[in-house]
N, C-alpha and C positions, 0 to 999 in steps of 0.2 A: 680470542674473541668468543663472546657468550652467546649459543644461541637458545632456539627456544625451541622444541618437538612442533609447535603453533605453526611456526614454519614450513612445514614440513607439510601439515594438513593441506589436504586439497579437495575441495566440497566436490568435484564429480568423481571422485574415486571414492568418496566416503558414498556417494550414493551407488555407483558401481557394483561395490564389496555389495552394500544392504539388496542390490536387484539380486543377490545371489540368491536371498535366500525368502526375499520378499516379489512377487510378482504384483502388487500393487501399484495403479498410479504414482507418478510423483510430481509433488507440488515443490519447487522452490522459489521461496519468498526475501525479500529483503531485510527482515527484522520480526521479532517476537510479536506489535500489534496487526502486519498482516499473517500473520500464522494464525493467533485467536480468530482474523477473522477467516479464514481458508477451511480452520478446524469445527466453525459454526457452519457454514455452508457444505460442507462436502464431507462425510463420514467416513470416522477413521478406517471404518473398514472397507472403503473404495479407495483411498490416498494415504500414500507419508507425506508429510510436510518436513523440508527442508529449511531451515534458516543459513542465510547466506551471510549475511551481517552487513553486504553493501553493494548496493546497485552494480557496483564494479564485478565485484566477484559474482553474484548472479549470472552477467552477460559473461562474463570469462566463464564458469559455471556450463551455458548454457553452450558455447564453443566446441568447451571439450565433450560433452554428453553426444554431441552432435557428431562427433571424430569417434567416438565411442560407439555407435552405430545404437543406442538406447533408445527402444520406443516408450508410449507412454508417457514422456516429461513434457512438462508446464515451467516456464520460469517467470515470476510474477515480477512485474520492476513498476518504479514511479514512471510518469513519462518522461515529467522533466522538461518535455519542449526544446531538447538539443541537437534531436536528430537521431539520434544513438538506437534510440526502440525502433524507429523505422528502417532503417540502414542495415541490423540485426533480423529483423524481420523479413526483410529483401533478402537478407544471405541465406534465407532458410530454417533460422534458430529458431527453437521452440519458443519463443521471449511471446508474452501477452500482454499490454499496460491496461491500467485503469482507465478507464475515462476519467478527461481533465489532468491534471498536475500526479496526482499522488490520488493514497486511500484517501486522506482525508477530506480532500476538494469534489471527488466523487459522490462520499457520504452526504457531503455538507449539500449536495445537488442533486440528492437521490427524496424519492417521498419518503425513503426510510426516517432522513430526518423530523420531519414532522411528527412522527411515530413518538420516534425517541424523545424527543422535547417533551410533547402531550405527557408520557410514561414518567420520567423521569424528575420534570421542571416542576415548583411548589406551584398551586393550582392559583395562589393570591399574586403571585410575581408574573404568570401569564397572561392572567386576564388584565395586569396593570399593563403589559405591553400588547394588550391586544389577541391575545393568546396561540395556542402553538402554529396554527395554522399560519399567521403572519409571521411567526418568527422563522418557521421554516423558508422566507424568501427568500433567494439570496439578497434581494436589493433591499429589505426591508433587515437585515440583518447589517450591511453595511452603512444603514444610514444611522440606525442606533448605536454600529460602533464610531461615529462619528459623532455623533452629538455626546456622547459622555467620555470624559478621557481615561484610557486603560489605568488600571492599576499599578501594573508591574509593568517591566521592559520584557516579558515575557509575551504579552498578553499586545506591547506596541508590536513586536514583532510578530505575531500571529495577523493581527489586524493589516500590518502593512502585506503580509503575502497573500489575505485573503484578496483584500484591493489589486493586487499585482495581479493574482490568477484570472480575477473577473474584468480585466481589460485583456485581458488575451482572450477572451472567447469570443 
């Protein structure tokens, strides 16, 4: 049987070994776009950020660090809405969620977005929708994606989770 060293890894021992030599915070997160954002808010020279690759391993992650007797750790996860962050939470783990679902249902529900729209979006396709200020709604953003039909099945599926998250709130 083939295996793989991958195996073998185990993210709070990787972070363990690095407290050896690093007395810095640690942030660990669920994938590469919350690390960009971990590494915008919080300076490298206060934190390491961790990448975990999946909500799974984070909370295991977060388990073992905890058996480890390590102060210091953050473990960033989605919420998700299963129970899991709470129940984790209750046991003690270092685990923190987002507000709402995920980063991105946060973002999409923070003023930041407004920001970013205004910065980002052409100035002639805002003021055709009324501009960034309404688009940052959320209910103003759901009903636009309702009235014109996604592009891609990419883009259906984004829309259907957006609608999914804003009936749970």
């Amino acid at each position: 049987m083939e295996s793989s060293l991958r195996a073998y890894d185990r993210l709070a021992d990787r972070i363990r070994l690095h407290r050896q030599v690093d007395e810095r915070f640690v942030v660990v997160v669920e994938g590469p776009s919350d690390r960009r954002l971990v590494e915008r808010l919080i300076p490298s020279s206060s934190a390491t950020v961790f990448i975990g690759n999946s909500r799974d391993h984070v909370l295991e992650a977060a388990d073992d660090l905890r058996r480890f007797d390590l102060d210091r750790v953050a473990c960033v996860v989605d919420r998700d809405f299963d129970g899991r962050v709470a129940a984790t939470q209750a046991a003690g783990l270092p685990v923190v969620s987002y507000d709402g679902a995920d980063l991105e249902d946060m973002l999409a529900h923070s003023p930041a977005m407004e920001r970013m729209i205004g910065e980002l979006g052409s100035e002639n396709k805002l003021n055709s929708y009324g501009g960034a200020e309404r688009l940052s709604r959320p209910s103003e953003r759901t009903k636009l994606a309702a009235s014109s039909p996604p592009a891609t099945e990419r883009q259906q599926r984004l829309v259907a989770r957006f609608q999914r998250n804003r009936h749970r709130e």
